[in-house]
mmCIF file as gemmi writes it, N, C-alpha and C atoms, coordinates in Angstrom:
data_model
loop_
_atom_site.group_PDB
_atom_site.id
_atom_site.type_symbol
_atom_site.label_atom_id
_atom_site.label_alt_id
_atom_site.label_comp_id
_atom_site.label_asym_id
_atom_site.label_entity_id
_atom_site.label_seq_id
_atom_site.pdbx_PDB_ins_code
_atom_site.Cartn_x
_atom_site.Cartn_y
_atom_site.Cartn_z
_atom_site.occupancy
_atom_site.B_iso_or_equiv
_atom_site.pdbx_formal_charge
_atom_site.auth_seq_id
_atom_site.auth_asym_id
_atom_site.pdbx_PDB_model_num
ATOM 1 N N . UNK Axp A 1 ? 0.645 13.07 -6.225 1 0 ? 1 A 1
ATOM 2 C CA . UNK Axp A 1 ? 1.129 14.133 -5.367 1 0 ? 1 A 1
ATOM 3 C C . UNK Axp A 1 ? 2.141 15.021 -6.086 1 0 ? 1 A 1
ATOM 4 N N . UNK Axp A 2 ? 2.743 14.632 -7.022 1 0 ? 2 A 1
ATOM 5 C CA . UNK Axp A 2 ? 3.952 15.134 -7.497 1 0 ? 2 A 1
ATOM 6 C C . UNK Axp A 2 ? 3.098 15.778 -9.041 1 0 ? 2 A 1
ATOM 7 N N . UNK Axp A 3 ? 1.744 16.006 -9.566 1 0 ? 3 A 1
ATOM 8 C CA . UNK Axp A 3 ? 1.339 16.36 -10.639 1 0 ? 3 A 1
ATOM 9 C C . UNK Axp A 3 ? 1.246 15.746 -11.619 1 0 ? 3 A 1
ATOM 10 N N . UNK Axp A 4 ? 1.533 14.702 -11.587 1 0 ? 4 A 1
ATOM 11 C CA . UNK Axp A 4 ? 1.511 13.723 -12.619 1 0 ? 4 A 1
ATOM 12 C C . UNK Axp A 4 ? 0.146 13.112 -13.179 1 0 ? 4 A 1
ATOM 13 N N . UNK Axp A 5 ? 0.24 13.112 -14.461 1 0 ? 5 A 1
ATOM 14 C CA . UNK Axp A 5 ? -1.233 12.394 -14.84 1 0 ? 5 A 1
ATOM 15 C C . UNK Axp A 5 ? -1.992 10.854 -14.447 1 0 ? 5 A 1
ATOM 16 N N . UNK Axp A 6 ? -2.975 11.051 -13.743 1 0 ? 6 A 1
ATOM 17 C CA . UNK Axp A 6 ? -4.003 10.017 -12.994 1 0 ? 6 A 1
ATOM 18 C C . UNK Axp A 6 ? -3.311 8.739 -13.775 1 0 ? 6 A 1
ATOM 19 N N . UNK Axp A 7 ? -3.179 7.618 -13.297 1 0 ? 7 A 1
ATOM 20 C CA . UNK Axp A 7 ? -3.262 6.623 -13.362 1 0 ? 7 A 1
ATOM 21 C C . UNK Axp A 7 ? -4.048 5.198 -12.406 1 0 ? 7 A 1
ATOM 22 N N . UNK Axp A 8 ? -3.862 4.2 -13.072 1 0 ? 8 A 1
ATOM 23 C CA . UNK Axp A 8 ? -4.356 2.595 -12.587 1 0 ? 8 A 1
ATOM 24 C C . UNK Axp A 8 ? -3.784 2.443 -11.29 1 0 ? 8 A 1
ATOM 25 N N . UNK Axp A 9 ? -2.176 2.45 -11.099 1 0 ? 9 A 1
ATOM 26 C CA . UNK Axp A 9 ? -1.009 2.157 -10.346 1 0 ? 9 A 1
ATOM 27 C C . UNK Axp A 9 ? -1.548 2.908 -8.79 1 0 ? 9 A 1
ATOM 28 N N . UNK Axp A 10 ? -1.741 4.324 -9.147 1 0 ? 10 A 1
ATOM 29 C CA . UNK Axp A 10 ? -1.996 5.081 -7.845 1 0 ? 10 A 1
ATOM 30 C C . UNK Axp A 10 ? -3.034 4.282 -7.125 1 0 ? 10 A 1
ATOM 31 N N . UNK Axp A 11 ? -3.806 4.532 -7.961 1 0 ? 11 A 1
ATOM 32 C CA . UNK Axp A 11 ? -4.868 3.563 -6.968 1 0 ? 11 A 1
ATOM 33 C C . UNK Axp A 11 ? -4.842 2.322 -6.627 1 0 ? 11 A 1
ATOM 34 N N . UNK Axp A 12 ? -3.74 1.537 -7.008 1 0 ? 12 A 1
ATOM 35 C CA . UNK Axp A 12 ? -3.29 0.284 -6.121 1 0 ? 12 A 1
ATOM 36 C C . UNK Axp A 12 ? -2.366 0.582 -4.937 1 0 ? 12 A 1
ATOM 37 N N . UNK Axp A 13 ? -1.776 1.762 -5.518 1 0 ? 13 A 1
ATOM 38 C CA . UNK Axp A 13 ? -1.466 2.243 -3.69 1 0 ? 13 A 1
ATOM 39 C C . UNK Axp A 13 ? -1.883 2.761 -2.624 1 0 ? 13 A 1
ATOM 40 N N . UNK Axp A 14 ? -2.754 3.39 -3.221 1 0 ? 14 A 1
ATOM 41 C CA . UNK Axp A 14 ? -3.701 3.945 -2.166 1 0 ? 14 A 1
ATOM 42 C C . UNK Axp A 14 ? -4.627 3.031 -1.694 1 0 ? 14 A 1
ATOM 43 N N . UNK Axp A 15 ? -5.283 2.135 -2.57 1 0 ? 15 A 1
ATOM 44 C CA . UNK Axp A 15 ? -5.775 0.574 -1.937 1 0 ? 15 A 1
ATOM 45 C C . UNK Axp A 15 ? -4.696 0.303 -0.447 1 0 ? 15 A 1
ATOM 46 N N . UNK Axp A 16 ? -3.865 -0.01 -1.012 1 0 ? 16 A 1
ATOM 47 C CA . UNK Axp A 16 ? -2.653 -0.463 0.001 1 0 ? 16 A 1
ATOM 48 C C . UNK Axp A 16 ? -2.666 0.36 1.48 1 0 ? 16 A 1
ATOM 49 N N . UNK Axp A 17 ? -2.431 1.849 1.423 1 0 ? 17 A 1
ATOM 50 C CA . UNK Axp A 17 ? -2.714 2.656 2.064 1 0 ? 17 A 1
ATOM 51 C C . UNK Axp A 17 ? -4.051 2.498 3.266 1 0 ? 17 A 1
ATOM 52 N N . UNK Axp A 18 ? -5.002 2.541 2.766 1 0 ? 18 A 1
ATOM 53 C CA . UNK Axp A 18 ? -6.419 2.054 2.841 1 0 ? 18 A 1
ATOM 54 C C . UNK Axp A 18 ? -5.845 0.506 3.674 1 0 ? 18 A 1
ATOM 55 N N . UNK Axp A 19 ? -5.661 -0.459 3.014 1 0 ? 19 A 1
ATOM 56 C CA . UNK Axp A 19 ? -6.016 -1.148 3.914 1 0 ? 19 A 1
ATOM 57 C C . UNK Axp A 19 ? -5.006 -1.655 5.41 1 0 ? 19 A 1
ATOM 58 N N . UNK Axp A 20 ? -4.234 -0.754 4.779 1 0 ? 20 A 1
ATOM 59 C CA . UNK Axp A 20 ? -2.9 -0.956 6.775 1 0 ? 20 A 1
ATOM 60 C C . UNK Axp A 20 ? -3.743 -0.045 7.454 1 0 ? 20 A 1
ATOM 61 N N . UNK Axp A 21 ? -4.594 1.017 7.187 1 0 ? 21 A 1
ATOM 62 C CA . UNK Axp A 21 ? -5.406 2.135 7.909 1 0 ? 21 A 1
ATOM 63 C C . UNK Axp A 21 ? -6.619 0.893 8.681 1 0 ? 21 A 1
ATOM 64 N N . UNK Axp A 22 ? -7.228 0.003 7.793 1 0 ? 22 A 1
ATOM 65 C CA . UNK Axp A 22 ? -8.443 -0.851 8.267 1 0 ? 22 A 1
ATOM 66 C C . UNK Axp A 22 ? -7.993 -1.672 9.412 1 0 ? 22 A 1
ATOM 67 N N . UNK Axp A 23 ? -6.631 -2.396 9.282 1 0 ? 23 A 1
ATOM 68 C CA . UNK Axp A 23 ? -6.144 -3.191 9.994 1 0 ? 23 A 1
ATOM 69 C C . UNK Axp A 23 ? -5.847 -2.813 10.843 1 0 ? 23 A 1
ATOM 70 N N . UNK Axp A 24 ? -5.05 -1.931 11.225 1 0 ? 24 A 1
ATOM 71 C CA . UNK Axp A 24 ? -4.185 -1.64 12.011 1 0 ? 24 A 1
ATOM 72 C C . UNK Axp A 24 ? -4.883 0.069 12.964 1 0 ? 24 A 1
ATOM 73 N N . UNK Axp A 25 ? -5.666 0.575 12.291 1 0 ? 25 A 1
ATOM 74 C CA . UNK Axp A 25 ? -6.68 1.528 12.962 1 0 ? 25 A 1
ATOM 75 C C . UNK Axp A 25 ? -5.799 2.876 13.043 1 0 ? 25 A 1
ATOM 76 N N . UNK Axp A 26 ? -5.037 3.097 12.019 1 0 ? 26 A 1
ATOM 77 C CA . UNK Axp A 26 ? -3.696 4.149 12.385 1 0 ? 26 A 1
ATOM 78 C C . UNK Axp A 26 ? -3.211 4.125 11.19 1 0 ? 26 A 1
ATOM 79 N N . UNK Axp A 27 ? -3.022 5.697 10.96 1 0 ? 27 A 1
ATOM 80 C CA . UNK Axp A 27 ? -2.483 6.155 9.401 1 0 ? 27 A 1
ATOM 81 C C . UNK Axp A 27 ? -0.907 5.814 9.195 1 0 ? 27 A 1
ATOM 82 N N . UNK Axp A 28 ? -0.359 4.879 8.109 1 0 ? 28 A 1
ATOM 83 C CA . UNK Axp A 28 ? 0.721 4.435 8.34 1 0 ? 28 A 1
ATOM 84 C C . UNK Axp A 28 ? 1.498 5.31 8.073 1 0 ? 28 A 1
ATOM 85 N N . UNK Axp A 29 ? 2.178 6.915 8.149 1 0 ? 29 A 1
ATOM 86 C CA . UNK Axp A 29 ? 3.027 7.302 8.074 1 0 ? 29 A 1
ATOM 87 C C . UNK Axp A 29 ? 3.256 8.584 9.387 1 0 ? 29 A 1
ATOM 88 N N . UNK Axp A 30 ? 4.405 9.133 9.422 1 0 ? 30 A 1
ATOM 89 C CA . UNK Axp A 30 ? 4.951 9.9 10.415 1 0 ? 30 A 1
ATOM 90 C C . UNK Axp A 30 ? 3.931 11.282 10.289 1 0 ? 30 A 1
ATOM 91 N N . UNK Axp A 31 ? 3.152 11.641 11.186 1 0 ? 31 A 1
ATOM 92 C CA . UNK Axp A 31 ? 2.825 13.367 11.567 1 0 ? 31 A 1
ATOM 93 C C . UNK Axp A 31 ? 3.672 14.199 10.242 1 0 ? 31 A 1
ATOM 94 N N . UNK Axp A 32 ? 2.908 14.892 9.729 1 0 ? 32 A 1
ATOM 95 C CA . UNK Axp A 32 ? 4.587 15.805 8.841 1 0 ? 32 A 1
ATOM 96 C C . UNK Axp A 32 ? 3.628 17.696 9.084 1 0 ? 32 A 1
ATOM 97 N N . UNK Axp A 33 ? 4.626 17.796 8.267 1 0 ? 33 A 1
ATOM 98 C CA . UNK Axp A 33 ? 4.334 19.444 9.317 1 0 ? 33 A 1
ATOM 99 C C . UNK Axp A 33 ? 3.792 19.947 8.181 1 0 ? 33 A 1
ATOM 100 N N . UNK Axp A 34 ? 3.628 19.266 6.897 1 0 ? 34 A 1
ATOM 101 C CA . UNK Axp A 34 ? 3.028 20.5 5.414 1 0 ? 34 A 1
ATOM 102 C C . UNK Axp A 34 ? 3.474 19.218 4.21 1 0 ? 34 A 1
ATOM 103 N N . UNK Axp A 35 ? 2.482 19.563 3.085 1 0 ? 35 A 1
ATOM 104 C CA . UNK Axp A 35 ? 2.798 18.228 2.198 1 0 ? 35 A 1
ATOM 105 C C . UNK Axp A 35 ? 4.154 18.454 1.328 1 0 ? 35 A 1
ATOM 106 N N . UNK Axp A 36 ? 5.058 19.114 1.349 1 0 ? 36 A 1
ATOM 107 C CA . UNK Axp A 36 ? 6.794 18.843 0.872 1 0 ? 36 A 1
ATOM 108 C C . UNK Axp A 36 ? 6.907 17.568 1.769 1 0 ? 36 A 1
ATOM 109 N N . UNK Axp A 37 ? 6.818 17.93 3.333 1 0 ? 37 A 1
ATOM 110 C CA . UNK Axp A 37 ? 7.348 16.782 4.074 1 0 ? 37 A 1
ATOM 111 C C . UNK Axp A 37 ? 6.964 15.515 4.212 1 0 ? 37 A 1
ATOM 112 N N . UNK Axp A 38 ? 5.694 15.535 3.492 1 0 ? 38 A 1
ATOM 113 C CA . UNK Axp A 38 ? 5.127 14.483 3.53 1 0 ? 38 A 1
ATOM 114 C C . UNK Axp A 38 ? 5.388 13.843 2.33 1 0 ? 38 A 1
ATOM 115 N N . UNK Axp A 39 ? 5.278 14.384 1.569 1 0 ? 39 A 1
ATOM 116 C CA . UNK Axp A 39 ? 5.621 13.691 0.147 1 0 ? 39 A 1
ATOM 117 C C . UNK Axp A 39 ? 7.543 13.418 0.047 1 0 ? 39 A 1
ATOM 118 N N . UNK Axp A 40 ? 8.171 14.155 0.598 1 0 ? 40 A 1
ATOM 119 C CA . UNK Axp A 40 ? 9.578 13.369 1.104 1 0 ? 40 A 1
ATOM 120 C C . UNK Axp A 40 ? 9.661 11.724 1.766 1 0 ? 40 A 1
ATOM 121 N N . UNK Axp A 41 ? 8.655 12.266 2.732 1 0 ? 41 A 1
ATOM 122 C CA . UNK Axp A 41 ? 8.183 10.57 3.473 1 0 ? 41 A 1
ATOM 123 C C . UNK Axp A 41 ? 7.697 9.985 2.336 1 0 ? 41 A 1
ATOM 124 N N . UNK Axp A 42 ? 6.911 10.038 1.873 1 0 ? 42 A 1
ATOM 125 C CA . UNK Axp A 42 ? 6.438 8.935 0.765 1 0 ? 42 A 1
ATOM 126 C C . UNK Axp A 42 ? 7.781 8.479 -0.139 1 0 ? 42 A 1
ATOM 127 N N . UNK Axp A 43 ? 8.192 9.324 -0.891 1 0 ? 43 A 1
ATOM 128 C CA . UNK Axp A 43 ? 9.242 9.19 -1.48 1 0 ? 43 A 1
ATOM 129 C C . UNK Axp A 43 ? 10.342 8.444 -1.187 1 0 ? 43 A 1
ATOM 130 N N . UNK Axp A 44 ? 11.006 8.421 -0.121 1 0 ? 44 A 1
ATOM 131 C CA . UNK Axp A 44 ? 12.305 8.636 0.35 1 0 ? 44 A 1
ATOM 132 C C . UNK Axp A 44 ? 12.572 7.556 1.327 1 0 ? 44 A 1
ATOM 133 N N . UNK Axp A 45 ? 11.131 7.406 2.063 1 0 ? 45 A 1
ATOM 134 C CA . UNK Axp A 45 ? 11.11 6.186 3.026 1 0 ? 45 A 1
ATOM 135 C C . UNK Axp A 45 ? 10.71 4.814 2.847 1 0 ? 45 A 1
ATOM 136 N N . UNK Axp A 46 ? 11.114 3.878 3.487 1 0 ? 46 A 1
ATOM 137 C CA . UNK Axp A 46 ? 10.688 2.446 3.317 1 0 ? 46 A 1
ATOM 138 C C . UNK Axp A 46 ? 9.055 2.711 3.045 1 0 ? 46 A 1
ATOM 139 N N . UNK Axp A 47 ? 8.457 1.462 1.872 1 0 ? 47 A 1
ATOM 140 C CA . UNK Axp A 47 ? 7.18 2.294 2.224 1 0 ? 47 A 1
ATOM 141 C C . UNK Axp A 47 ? 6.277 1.579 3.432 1 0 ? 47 A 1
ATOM 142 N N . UNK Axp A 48 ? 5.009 1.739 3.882 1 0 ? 48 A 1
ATOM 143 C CA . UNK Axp A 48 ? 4.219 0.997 5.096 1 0 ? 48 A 1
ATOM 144 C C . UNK Axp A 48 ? 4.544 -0.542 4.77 1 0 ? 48 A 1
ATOM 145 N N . UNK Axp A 49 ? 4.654 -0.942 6.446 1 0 ? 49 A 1
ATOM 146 C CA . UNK Axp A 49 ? 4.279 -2.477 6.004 1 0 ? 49 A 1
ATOM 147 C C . UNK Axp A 49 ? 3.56 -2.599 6.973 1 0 ? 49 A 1
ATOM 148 N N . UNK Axp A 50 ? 3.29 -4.27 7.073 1 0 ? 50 A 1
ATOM 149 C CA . UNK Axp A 50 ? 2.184 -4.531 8.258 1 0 ? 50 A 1
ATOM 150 C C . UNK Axp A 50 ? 3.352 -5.262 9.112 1 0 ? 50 A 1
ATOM 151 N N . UNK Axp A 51 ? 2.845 -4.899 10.535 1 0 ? 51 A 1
ATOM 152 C CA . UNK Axp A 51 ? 3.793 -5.526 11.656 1 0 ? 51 A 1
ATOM 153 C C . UNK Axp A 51 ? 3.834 -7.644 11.237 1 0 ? 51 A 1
ATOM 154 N N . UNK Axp A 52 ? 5.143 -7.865 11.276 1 0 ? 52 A 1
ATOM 155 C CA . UNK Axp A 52 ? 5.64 -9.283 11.269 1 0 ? 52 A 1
ATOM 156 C C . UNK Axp A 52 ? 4.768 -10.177 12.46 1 0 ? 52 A 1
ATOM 157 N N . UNK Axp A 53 ? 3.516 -10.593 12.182 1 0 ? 53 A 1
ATOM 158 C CA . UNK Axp A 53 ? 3.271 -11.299 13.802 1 0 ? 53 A 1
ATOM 159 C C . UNK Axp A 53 ? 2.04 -11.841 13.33 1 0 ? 53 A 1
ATOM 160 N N . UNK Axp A 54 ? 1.723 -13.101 14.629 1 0 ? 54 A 1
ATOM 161 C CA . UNK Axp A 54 ? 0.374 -13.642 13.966 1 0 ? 54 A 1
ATOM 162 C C . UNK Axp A 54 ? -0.951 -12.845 13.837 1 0 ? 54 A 1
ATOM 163 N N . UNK Axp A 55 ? -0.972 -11.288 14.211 1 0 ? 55 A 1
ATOM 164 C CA . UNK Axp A 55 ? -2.073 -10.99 13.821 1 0 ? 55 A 1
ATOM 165 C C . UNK Axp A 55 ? -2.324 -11.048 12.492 1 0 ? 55 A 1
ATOM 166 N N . UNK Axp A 56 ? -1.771 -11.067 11.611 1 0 ? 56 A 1
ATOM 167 C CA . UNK Axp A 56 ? -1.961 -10.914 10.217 1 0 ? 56 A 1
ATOM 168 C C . UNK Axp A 56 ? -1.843 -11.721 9.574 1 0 ? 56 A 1
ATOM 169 N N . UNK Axp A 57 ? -2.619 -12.466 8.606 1 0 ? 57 A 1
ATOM 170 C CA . UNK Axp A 57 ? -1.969 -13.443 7.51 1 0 ? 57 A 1
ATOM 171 C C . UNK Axp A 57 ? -1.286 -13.328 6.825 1 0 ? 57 A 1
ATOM 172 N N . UNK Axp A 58 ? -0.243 -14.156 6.299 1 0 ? 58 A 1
ATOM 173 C CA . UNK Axp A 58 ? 1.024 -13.569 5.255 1 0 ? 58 A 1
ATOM 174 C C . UNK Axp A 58 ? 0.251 -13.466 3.797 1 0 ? 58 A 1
ATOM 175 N N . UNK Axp A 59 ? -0.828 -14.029 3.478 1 0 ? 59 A 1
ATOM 176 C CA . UNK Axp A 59 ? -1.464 -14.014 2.189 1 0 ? 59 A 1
ATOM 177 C C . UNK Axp A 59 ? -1.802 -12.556 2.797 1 0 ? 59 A 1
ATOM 178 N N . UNK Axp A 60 ? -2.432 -11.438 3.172 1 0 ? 60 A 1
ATOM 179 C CA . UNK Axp A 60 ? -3.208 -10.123 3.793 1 0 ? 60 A 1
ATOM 180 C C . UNK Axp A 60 ? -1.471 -9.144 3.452 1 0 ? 60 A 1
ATOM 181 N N . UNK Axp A 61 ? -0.557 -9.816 4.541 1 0 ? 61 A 1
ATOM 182 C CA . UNK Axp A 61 ? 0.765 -9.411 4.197 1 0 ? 61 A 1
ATOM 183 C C . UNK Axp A 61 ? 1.323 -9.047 3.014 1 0 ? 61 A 1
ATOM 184 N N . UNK Axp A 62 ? 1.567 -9.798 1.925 1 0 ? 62 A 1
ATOM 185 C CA . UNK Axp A 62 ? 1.929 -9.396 0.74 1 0 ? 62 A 1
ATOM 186 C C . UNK Axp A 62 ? 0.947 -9.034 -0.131 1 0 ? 62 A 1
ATOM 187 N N . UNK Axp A 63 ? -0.246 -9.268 -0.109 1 0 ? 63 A 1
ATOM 188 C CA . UNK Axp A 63 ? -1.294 -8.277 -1.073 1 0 ? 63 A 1
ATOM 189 C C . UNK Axp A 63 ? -0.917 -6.48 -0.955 1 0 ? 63 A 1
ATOM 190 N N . UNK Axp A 64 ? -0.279 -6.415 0.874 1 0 ? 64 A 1
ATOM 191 C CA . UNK Axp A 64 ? -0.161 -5.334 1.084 1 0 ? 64 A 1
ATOM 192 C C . UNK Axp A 64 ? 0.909 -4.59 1.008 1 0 ? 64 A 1
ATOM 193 N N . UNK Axp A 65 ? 2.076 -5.624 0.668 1 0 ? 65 A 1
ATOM 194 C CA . UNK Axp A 65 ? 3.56 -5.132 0.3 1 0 ? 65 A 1
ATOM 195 C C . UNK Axp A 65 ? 3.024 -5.198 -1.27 1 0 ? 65 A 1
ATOM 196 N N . UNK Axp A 66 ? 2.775 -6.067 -2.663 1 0 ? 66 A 1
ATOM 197 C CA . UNK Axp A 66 ? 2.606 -5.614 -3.293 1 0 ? 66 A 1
ATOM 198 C C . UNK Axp A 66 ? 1.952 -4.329 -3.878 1 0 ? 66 A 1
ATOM 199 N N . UNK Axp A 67 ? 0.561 -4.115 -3.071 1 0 ? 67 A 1
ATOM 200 C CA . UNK Axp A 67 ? -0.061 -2.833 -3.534 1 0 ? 67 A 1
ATOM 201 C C . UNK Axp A 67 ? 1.255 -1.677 -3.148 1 0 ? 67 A 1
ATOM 202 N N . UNK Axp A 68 ? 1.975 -1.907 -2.366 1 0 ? 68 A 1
ATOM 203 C CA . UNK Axp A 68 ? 2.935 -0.643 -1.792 1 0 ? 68 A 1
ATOM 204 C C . UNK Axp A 68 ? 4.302 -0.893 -2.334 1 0 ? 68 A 1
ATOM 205 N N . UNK Axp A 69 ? 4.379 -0.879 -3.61 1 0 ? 69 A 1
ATOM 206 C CA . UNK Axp A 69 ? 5.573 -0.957 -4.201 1 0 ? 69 A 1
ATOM 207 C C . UNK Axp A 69 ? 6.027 0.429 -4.805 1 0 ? 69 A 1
ATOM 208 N N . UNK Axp A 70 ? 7.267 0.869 -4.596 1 0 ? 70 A 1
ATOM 209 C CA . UNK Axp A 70 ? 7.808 2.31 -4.776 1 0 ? 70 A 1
ATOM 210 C C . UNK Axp A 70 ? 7.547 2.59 -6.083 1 0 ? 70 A 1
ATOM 211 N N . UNK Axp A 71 ? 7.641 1.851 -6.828 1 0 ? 71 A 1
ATOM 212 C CA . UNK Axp A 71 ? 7.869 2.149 -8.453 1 0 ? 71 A 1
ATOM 213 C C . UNK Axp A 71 ? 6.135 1.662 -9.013 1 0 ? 71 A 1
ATOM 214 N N . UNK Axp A 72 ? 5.688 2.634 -9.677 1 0 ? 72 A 1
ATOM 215 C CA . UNK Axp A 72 ? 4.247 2.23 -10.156 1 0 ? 72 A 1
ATOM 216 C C . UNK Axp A 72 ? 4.296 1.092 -11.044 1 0 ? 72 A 1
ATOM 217 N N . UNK Axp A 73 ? 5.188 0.496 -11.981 1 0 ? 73 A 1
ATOM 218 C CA . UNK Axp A 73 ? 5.599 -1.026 -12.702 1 0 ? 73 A 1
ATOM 219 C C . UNK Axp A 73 ? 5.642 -1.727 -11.985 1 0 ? 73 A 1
ATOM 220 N N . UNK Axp A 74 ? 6.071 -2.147 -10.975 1 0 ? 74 A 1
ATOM 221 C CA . UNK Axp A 74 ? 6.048 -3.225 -10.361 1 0 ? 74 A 1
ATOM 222 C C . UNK Axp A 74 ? 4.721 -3.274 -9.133 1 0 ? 74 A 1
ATOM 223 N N . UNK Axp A 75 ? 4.006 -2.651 -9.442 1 0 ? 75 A 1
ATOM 224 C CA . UNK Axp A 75 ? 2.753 -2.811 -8.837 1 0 ? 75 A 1
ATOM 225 C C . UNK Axp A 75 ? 2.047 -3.912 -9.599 1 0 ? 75 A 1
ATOM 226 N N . UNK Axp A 76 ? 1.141 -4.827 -9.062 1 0 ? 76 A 1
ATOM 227 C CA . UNK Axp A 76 ? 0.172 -5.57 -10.073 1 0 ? 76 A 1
ATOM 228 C C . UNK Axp A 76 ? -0.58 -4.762 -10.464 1 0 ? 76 A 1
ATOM 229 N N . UNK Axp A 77 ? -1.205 -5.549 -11.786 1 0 ? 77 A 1
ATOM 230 C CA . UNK Axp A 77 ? -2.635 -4.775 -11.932 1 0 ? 77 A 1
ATOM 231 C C . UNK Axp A 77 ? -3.697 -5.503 -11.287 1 0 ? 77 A 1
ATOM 232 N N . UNK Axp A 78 ? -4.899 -4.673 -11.55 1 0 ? 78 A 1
ATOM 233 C CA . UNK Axp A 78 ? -6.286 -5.345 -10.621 1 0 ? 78 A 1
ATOM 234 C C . UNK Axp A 78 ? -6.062 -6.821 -11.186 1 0 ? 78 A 1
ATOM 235 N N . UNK Axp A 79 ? -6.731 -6.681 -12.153 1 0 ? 79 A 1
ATOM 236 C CA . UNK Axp A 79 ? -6.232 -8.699 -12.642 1 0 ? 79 A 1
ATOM 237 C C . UNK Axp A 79 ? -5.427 -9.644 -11.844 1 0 ? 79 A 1
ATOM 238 N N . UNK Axp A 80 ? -4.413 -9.159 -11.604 1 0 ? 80 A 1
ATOM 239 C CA . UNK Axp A 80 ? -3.521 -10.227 -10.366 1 0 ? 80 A 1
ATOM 240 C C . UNK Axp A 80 ? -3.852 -9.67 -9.308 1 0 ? 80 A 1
ATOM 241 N N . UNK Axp A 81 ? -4.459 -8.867 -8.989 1 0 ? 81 A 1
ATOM 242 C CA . UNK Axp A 81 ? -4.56 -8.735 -7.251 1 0 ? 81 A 1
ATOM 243 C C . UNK Axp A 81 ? -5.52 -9.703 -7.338 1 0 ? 81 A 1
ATOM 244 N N . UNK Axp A 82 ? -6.542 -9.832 -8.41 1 0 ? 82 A 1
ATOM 245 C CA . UNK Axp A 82 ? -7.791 -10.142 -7.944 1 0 ? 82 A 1
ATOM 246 C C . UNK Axp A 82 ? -7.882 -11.81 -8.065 1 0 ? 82 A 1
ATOM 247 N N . UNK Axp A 83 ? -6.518 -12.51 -8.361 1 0 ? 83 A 1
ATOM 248 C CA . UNK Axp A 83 ? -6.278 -13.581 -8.333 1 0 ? 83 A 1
ATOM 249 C C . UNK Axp A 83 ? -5.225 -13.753 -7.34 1 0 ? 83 A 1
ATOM 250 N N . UNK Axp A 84 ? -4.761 -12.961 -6.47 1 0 ? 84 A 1
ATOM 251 C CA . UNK Axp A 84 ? -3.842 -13.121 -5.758 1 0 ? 84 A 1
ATOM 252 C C . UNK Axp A 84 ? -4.775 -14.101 -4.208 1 0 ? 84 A 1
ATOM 253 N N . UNK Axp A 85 ? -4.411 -14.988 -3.707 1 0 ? 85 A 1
ATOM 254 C CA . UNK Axp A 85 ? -4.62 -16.248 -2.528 1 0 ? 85 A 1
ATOM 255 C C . UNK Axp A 85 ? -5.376 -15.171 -1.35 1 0 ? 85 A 1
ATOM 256 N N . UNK Axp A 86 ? -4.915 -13.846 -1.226 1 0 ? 86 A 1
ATOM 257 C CA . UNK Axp A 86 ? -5.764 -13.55 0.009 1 0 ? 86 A 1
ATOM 258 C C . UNK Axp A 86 ? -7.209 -12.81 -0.477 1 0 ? 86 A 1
ATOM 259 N N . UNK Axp A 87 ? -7.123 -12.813 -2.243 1 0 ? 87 A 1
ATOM 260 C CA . UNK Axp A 87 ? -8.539 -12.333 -2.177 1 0 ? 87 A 1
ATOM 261 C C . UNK Axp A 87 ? -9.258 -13.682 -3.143 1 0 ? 87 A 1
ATOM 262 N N . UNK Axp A 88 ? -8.803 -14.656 -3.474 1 0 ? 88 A 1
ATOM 263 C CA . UNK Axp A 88 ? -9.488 -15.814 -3.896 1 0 ? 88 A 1
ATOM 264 C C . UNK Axp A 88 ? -9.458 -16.756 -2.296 1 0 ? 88 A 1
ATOM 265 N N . UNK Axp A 89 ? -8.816 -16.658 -1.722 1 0 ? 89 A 1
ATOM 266 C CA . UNK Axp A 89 ? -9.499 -17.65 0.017 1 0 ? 89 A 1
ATOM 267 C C . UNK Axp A 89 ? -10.688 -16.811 0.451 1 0 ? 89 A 1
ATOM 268 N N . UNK Axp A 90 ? -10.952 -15.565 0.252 1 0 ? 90 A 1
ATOM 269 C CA . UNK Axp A 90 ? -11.982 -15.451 0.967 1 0 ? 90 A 1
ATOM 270 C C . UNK Axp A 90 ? -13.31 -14.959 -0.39 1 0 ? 90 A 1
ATOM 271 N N . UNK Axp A 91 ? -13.499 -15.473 -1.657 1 0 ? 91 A 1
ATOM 272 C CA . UNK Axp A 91 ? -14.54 -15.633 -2.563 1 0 ? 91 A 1
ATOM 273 C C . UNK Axp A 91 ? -15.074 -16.315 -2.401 1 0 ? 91 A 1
């Protein structure tokens, strides 16, 4: 959003993105009026999480706090997602 050259990272967030949208049936961020404001929200705000409760598994839970980490380094790469417990329980 900010012009920066394509990377791996984005698309583990947007994975992330993607899947609080599947779960939860609702785009996880605030209405914004034009993309400055929206990309402020991205920026600036806690990023999505999934509601604390038994609908969700905590293995589903943190696949989805990791993919949504502010800083593109501390994102996994595919390699550990793809060994991470909520996508090896259901292989």
């Amino acid at each position: 959003m900010e012009g920066e050259k394509y990377s791996f990272e984005g698309d583990i967030w947007s994975l992330g993105i993607i899947m609080i949208e599947l779960v939860t049936g609702s785009y996880p961020f605030k209405e914004t009026k034009g993309f400055l404001e929206m990309l402020e929200q991205i920026k600036y705000d806690d990023s999505p999480t999934l509601p604390r409760n038994s609908l969700y598994s905590k293995e589903l839970t943190d696949f989805i706090d990791k993919c949504l980490q502010k800083e593109c380094q501390d994102r996994p790469s595919v390699i550990t997602l793809l060994a991470h417990p909520f996508i090896t329980k259901h292989a």
